[in-house]
Each structure stands twice: as C-alpha cells, then as structure tokens.
N, C-alpha and C positions, 0 to 999 in steps of 0.2 A: 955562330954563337951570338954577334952584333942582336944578327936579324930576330933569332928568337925572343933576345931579351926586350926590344922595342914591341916585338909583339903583344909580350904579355901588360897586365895593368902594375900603372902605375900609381905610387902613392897618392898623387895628386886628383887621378879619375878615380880612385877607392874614396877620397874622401870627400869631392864632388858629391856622387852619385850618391853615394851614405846620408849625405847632409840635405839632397834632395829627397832621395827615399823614405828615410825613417820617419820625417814629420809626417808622410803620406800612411803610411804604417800605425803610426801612434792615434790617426784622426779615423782610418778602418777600428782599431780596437773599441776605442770611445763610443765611435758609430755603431759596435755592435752591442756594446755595452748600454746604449739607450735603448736600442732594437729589445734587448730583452727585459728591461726594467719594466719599456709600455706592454709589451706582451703580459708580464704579470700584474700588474698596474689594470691592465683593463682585462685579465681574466676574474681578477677579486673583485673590479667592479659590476661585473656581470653575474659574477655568483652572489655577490651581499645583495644587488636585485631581486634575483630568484629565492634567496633564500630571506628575503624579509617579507617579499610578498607569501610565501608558504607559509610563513611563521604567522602571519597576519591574518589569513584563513583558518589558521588553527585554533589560534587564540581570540575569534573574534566577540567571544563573550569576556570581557572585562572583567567581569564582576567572577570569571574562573581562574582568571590569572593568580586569584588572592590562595590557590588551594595547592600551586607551586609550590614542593617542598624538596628538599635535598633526600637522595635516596643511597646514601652511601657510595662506596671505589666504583667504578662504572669504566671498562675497557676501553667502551665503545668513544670514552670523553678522553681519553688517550690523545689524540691528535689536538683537540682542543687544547688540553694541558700544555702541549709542546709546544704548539702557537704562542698562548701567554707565554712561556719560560722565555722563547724569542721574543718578544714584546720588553720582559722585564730586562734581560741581557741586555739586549740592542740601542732598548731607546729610555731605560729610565737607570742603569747603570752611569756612572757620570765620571769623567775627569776632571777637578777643579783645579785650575789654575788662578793662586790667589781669589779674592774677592769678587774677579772682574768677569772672569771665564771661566765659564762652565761648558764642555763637550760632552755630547751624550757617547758611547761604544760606539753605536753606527758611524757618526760624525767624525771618529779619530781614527776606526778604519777606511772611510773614504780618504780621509786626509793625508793617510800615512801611504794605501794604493796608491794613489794618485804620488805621491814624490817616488815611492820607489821605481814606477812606472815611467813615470819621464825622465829621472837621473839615470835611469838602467839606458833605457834607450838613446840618451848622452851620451854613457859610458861604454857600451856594448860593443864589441867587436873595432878596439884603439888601439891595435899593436901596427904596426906600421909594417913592410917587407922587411925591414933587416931586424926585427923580432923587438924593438923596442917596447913597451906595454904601454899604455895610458898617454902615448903620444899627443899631445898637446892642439897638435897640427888638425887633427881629427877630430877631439870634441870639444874645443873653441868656438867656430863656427856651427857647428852640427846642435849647441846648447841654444845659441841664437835663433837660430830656423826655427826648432821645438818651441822656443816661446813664444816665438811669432807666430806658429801654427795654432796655437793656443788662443790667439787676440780673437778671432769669430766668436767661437764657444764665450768666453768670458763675457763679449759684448752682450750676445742673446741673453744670457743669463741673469744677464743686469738692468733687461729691458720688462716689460710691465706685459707685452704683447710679445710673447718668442714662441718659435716653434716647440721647443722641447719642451715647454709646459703642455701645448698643444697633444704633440706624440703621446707624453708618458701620461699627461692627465695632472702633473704634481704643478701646486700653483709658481706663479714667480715667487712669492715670498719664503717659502719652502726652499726653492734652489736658488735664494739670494747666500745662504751659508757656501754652496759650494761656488757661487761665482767673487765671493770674497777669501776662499779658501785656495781657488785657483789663480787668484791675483799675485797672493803672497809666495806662494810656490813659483809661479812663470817670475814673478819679481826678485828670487834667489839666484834663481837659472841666469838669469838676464845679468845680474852680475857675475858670476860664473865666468859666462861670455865675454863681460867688460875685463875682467880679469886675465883672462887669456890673450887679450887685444892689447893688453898692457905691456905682458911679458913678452907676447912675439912682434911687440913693434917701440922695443925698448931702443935707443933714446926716443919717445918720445913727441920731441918738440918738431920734428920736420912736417909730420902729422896735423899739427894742430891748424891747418890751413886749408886741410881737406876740407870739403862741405859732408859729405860726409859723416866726418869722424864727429864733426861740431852738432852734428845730428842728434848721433848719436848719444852723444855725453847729456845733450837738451833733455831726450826722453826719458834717458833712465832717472836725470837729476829731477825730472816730473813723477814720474813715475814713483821715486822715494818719498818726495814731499808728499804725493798721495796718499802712500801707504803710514808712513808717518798720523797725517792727519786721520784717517780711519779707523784710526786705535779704541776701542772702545771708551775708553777713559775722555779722549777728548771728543768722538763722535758723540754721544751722551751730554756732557757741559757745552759745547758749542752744535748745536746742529746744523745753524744757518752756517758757519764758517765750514763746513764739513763740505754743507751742499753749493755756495757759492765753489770753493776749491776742486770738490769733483769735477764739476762740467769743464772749468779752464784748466784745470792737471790732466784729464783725458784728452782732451781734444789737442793739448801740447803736444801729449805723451804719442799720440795717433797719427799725426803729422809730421813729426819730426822722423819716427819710427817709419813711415812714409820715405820719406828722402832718403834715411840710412839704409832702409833694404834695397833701396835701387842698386845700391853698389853692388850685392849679388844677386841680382835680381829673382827680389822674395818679395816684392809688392801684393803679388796674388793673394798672399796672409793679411796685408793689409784693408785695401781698398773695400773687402766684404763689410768690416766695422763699421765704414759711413754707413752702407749700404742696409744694414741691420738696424745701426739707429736713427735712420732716415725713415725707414718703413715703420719704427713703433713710435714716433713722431707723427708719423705721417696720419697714422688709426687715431691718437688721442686725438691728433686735431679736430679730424672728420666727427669724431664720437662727440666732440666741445660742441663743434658747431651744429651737430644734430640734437642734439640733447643742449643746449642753453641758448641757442639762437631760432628766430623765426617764429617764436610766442609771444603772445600777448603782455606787454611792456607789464612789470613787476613780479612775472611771474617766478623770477629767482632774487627777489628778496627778500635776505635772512633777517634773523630776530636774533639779537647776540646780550644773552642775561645771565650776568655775575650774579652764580648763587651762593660764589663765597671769595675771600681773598685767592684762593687758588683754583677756582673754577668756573670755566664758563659754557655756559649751554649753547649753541647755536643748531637753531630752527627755520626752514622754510617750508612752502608748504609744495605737498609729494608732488612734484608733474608727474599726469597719468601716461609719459612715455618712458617713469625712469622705473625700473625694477632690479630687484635687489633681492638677496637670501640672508637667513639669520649669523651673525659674525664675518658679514663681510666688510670691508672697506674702502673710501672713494677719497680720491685727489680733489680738495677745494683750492681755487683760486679765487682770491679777494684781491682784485687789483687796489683799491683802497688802504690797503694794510699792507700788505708785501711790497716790499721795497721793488722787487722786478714784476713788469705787469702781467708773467704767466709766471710766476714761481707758485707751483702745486706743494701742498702741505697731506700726508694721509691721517687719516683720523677712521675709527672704526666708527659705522651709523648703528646707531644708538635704538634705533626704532624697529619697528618690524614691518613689513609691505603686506598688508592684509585691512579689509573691512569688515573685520570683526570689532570696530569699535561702536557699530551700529547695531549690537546686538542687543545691548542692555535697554534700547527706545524700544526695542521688538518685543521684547517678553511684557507680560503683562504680570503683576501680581496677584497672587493670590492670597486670601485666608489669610492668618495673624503676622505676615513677613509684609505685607503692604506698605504695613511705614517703614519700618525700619529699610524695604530698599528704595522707599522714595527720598529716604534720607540721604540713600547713598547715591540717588542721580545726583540731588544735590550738590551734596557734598564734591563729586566728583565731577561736575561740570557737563559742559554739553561735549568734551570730548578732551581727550590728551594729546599730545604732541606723536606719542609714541606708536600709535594708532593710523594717523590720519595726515600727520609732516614724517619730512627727513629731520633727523636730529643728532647733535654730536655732542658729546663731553669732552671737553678739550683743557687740559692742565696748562695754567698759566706758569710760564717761566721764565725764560727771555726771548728777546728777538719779537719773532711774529707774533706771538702768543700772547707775549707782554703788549704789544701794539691790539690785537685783537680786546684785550681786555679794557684799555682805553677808548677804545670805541662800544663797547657795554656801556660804561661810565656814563659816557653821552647819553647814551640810549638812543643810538642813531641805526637806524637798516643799514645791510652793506651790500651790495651785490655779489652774488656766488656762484660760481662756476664749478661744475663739478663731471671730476673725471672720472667714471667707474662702471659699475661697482667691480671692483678686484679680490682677487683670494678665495680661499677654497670658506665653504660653509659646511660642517660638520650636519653628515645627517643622522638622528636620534631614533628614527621613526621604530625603528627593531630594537632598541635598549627599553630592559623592564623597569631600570632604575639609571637616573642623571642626576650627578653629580656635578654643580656648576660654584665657580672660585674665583672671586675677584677682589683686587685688592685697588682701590681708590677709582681713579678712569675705568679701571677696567671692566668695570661691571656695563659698560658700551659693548662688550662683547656678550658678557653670561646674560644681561636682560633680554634682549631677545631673542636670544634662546628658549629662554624660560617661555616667552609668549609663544615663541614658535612650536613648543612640546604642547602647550596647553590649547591651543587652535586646531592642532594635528589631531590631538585626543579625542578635542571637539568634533572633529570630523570623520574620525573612526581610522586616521591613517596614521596611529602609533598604539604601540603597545605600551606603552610607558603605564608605569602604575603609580610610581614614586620619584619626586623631585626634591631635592634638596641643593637649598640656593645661600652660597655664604660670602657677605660680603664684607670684609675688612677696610677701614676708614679713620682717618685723623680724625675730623672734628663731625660730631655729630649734625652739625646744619646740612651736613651732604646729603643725611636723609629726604631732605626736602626735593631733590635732583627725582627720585622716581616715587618716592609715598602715593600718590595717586595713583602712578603706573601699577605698584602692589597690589595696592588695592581692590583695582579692577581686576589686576589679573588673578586672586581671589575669588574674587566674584564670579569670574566666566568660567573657573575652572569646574571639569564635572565632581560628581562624585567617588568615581571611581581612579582618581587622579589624588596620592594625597603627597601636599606638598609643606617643605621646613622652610623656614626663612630665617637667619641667624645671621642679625648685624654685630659685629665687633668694634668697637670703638676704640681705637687707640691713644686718642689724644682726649682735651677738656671739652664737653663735662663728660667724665668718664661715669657715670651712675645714670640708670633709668629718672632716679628721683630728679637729679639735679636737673636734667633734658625734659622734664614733665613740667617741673618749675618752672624752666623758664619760660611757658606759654601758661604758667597761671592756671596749671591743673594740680594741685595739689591734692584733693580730692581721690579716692578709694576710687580703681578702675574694675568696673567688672569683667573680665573678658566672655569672649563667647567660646563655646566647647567645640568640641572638634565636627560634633555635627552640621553646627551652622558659622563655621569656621567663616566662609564667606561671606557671610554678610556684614554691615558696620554695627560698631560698640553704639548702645545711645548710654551716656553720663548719667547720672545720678541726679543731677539736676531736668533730665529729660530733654537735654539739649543735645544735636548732635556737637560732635568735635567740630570746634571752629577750624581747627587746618585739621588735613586729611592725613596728617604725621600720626597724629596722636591717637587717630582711629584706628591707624597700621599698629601702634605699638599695643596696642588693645586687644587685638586677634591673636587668639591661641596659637595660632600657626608660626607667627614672627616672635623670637625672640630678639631682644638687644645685652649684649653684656659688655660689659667693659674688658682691655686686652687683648692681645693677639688670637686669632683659633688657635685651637691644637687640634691643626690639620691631619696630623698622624691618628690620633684617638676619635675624631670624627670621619675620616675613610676607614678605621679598622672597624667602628663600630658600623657603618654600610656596606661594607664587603660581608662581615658574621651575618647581618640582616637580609644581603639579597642572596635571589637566586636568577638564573638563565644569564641573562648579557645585562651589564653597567658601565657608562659610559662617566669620566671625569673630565669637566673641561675647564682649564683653569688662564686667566690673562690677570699679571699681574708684575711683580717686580720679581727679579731672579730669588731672591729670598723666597717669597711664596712657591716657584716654581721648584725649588730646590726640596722645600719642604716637603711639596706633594710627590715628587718623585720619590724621595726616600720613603713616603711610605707607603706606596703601591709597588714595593722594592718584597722580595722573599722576608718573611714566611707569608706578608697579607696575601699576596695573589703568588704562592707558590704553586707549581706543578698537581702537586699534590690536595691544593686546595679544589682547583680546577676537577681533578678529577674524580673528586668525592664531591661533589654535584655543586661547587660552589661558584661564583659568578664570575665568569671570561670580560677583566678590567682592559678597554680601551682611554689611552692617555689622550685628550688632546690639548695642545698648548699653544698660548696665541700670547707671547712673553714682550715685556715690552722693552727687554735689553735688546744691543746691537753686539754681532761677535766682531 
C-alpha cells in the first residue's frame, strides 16, 4: 500500500508540471491562432490582387464606368451582402465607454477571448488529490508563468519591426491595440499571482529579505505605474511623460521580473524581450544610418513654418533613396528640439512620393485656356512641397512640439532624421468612389490620398470615377496649409475623375464673406463650371488671385461652409449615389470617428442595400486617439 501510494503523482509534481505545461500550451494556441489569421490575411490579399486587376481589364474605358446602374435583388451579390453585414457588426458596431473609449465588436471579442483564455487556463484542472477545488497551491504560480509566457508576444507587438506583422501582413499600429490590451489583461493575472504569494506566505515579514521576493514587488510596482500612466486620458495631456516612463517602467518591469523568475526557473519567458527589442533597435538604427548618414552635408535639412498658432509644417527636401506610400508615417528625430538626442516623434507625411509635379512644365497650352493656365503656373509657383519634399503637419501643443514651434519662430533649419516609413497604406485603385475625412492634422493622411487616386487615374491604374474630400477645421488660415496643393491637384485631375472639396470651418471667421475680406476681395467672384472646373478663377478686375486661397474658394468643385459636416447626410447621400465598391477613409478626432461609423452603421450599408446592387462600403480609420 506504502509503495503504491509514492508511486503515484503527487500534488506537488501535478502542480509543477501544470505550471510548466500550460504556458507551453496556451503559446501552441496563440501560435495557431496567428497560423490562421496570415493564412486568410494573405488569401484576401492575393484574391483583392486578382480581382482588381480583372476589374481593371473590364472597366478600362472610363468614360463606361459612368453607365453603372443598380439592377435590383441580385443572389449572385448574396455573399457580398454578408461580407459588409460582417464589416458593419465587427468593425463599426461600437462599445463606448464614457468620452474616452470607444471599442469596436471585433476589439471586445478579442479582448474578452483572450481573458477568458488565460484565466481558464489559470484556473483549469485546481482540485488537488484529496478533492479540494480551486486549490490555491495550483493556480498561484501556474497565473505567474502564463503571464510571463505572455512578455515575448506583448514585446513584438509593441515593436515597429515584429514578426507577426511580418506573418499576418497587419501593420504594428493595427496590433498596438492588442499589445496594449494584452498588457492590462497579463497585468491582472500578475496580481492574481501577487495575491496568492501573499496568502500562502502570510506572515509576511520573514520574506521580505528574499532577493527574490524584493524582485518581484519592483516589477509589478513598475508595471502598475505603467499601466496607470497609459490611460488614455493621461497618455493624450502628457505624451512626453508617457514616453519618457515607458522605456524606464519596462525595462524595470523586465529586469527585475528577470531575477524573480529565477527562483522557478522561468527566465526562458523572460530574456527573449531583450532579445526582441534588441533586434527592432537594432533595424531602425541601421535603416537611420542608411537613410540619413553618408550624403552630401544639408541634405536633411528641414524647413519648420508656423502657418498658425497651432500649426506647423515641416519640410525637407525628398532624398531619392527614401520612398514612401500614400497615409503612411515616419519617426522624426530632431536632436535640436528633443530633450534626448534619439527621442523619435511619429507624424503622418503629408506629401505623396511621385514626379508628377513636373507635369504641368510638360503640357503645353492650347486655344483660349493659354492664359488662364499661365495664370495658373504662376500663380502656383515653380512647384509645392507636396510633390517634390517630404512634408509633415504637426499640431503644436506641449513638450516637443511646443519646442518645435519656437524654432519656426526663429526661422532657423533643424536637422531631421527620419525613421520609416511605417504603417499600412490603404489601396483605392478598385474603388469606384472615395470617400476621404479629415478633421484639423489629419488631412496629412486624406491629402495624399487624394493625389494618390488622381496620379493612379492618371495613369490608367484606378478605376475611381468619384472623390469626395471633406475637411473639418478651427480657424480658416489653415486653408493656406494645402490651397495650392488643391489646386494643382484640380488641375491634373482627368476628366473622367469628378471630385467634391467641402471645407468646414468651425471656428472664426466662420462665413465665406468674412474669409474673402480679409485679403481685400470683396468683389463678385465668378466661379468656373464644372467643365473647366480645373482651371483658375481670373477676378473681375482681370487679375489673377493674389494668394492661391482665394482661387481655390473660386472653383466650383471646393465648397467652404461654416460648422461641423454632417457626416451622417453627406455618406448617406454617397452610398444612394454610388454604385460597385466605395471606399471611406477618415483620420481625425474620436468624435469625427464616432461620427462616421454610426453612419456607415445599418440601414446605410445594410445587407439588403448591398444586395439590390448598391455599393460594398470599406471603413478605413487612421484615428488620432490612444486606447
């Protein structure tokens, strides 16, 4: 009987083996869980290939697109319909929590898998041999391990260069939600843990001497101030203080967690985290020093000009080894202005990477348009920024930014360093109609867009037929930030390309009049009709416009109104209007985001809309909240 009973397992090798195994367990699931995200990830990427190149064959007279009409119920658009209805569920359905947070469906079922998925496997299988349940002994430790199994994943995910962007295709900024969602979850757990450490080694004080134990208490008490400070509410008011505390609350949190898993020897969970962010360290440097070192001295100095109290443009000119897609974004480092001499700020570039600003020297005029577009070289200069540099709009606020703007002031160069470009770039080339949304900065993301549909057009590699560009703004001086970019990109657009421009003005001077006055136009504008939309207004006086504002506000195509849009009534009126695929892409403040989602929400893009031939809406958002 002795013998038998030492044979079998004991408590202590059940809860060993368990506390080893299941982390190994829970990191197969995950791993198979990314196994198939890339799988379908790059099956829709290889079919939206196929199928835009056919689409593009089919439709490659332009000028037939315009004969697209809706043909009633249609079976065959059945699966189509179900798509959007998943689209609207998933991703524009929303949880708000207060003011601050908003979650999409998708977002609150990863969040809620993922906890029930690691507390289950905390909790799974804790009754001890003499039938006790929820034995303490057993998922104590076994909580600990699971969150430290966890620190890899969370590292990469939080890194600029990680594999699982690589695998799945989805950018870092995409799965910075779930490596901030997987912080606060393994940060429950991990108390969990401390909590059990409390009860089964009550009193206490004999403890506190352990290395150890003194470890341990370091990183989770790092770990909370982290978590603390990443709140949106303060990440948002302080960003420098967010980002100065990450690097020294991690690298606490990592180290000290280091020495605490020695005592059961879990290190293995830890030491990969240097090793992760060693290696995406390791890529921006190389990418710094290939891309800003080793050229011809000036070649990265910026141009930094306040075009208002709250905004500032920074300009350098494109080196031909940096390339870039429309909406994407690059890490600037100004040693001059940041406080630490590699502290990266991201900023979305503003411009588009094309020599298409050399089109307008090319064409020659003809017939009675001669003056009027010599007016418009003029007027428009021997070239833009947006064309021909890299360019940022960057919102003065505090810290760097306010520092950045004092160096405008001056009007001094600074030297820029830039790490990028990063992030996914939305491609348009197969939507019939775009829909592009920006509210103050953001139009760093919707402008080159815009140039990017109208180049693409140009070149027979979109089907686009219709653009509609809406940008929401406090103070009307901001107009001056792209008026000339409009402009031109007016100009270059073909004919078969027709595009809206609707400025909203929220703040003073809220009237066309008062914004005409104050550059001393008071004067009866005539605008031009839709057919010679693109070319400049000439005045009544027979002058052209002295600024290239007031030429923009002149063109049929641009309206400006005072007040918010009503983003609801301007997508339901472009959903009723299009047909085939419409794309919405909107960066701005969670309000505006909020906005557009409610109303690309059922009945606009219902099932049913879809399948009586009406336009299959893709959302895309480039939001400038932090969760």
């Amino acid at each position: 009987m002795d013998g038998a009973s030492t044979d079998g397992p004991t408590d202590e090798s059940l809860r060993e083996t368990r506390t080893t195994l299941y982390p190994m367990q829970a990191w197969y699931c995950i791993g198979l869980l990314i196994f198939i995200i890339a799988v379908f990830q790059w099956i829709s990427f290889f079919h939206s290939k196929f199928t835009r190149g056919r689409q593009m064959s089919q439709n490659s007279d332009p000028e037939q697109a315009y004969l697209h009409h809706r043909h009633g119920f249609s079976w065959r658009r059945i699966p189509l319909a179900l798509v959007n209805a998943y689209r609207v569920i998933t991703f524009r359905w929303t949880l708000e929590i207060g003011n601050s947070y908003s979650l999409t469906m998708a977002e609150v079922l990863v969040t809620i898998t993922y906890m029930a998925f690691l507390f289950g496997w905390a909790f799974v299988n804790t009754t001890d041999l003499e039938g006790r349940t929820l034995d303490l002994t057993y998922w104590g430790n076994r909580a600990g391990a699971l969150a430290a199994s966890q620190f890899p994943l969370i590292t990469a995910l939080g890194t600029k260069n990680n594999a699982v962007s690589f695998i799945t295709g989805i950018s870092y900024d995409k799965l910075n939600y779930v490596h901030r969602m997987m912080s606060r979850v393994v940060f429950i757990l991990l108390w969990v843990h401390a909590g059990s450490e409390v009860v089964l080694n009550a009193p206490f004080q004999p403890f506190l001497e352990e290395p150890w134990l003194r470890c341990g208490m370091t990183a989770i008490g790092a770990l909370t101030i982290l978590i603390v400070v990443s709140l949106r509410p303060i990440r948002a008011q302080a960003y420098e203080l967010f980002f100065y505390v990450h690097f020294v609350m991690v690298l606490t949190f990592l180290v000290c967690a280091y020495f605490h898993a020695q005592y059961d020897a879990l290190t293995y969970w830890i030491y990969p985290c240097f090793i992760i962010w060693g290696l995406d360290r390791l890529i921006r440097v190389l990418r710094l020093v290939l891309f800003n070192f080793g050229f011809k001295s000036g070649s990265m100095d910026a141009t930094v000009e306040l075009l208002s109290d709250d905004c500032v443009r920074l300009r350098l000119r494109r080196p031909f080894y940096f390339h870039w897609a429309a909406g994407q974004t690059a890490y600037l480092i100004i040693p001059s202005v940041s406080r630490l001499p590699f502290e990266a700020h991201p900023f979305t570039i503003a411009s588009i990477d094309s020599n298409l600003s050399g089109v307008l020297q090319e064409q020659k005029p003809q017939g009675q348009k001669t003056t009027q577009i010599s007016i418009a070289k003029h007027a428009l200069g021997p070239s833009t920024p947006f064309w021909k540099e890299v360019a940022f709009f960057i919102d003065v606020r505090k810290g760097f930014t306010a520092r950045l703007k004092e160096a405008a002031l001056k009007g001094n160069t600074v030297k820029v360093f830039i790490d990028g470009p990063y992030g996914p770039s939305p491609n348009l080339e197969s939507y019939d109609t775009s829909v592009l949304i920006a509210g103050g900065s953001g139009v760093s993301y919707t402008l080159p867009i815009l140039l990017d549909i109208i180049e693409r057009v140009r070149n027979g590699k979109s089907r686009c037929r219709r653009v509609v560009f809406v940008w929401s703004i406090r103070n009307a001086d901001h107009i001056h930030c792209i008026d000339e970019t409009l402009i031109r990109a007016l100009q270059l657009a073909p004919p078969s390309l027709s595009i809206s421009i609707r400025i909203h003005v929220t703040g003073a001077p809220t009237t066309i009049e008062a914004l005409l006055h104050s550059y001393g136009l008071d004067g009866d504008i005539t605008p031009l009709d839709d057919h010679h939309r693109s070319e400049i207004v000439v005045f009544p006086k027979g002058k052209a416009a002295e600024r290239s504002q007031d030429s923009l506000l002149a063109l049929e195509s641009v309206k400006l109104q005072k007040g918010r849009p009503d983003l609801p009534a301007i997508l339901r009126d472009e959903v009723e209007m299009a047909t085939g695929r419409m794309s919405v892409s909107v960066c701005g403040s969670q309000m505006i985001v909020r906005s557009v989602r409610g109303a690309l929400r059922f009945p606009v893009c219902s099932p049913l809309s879809v399948a009586g031939g009406g336009p299959s809406v893709t959302l895309h958002i480039e939001s400038f909240a932090y969760a």
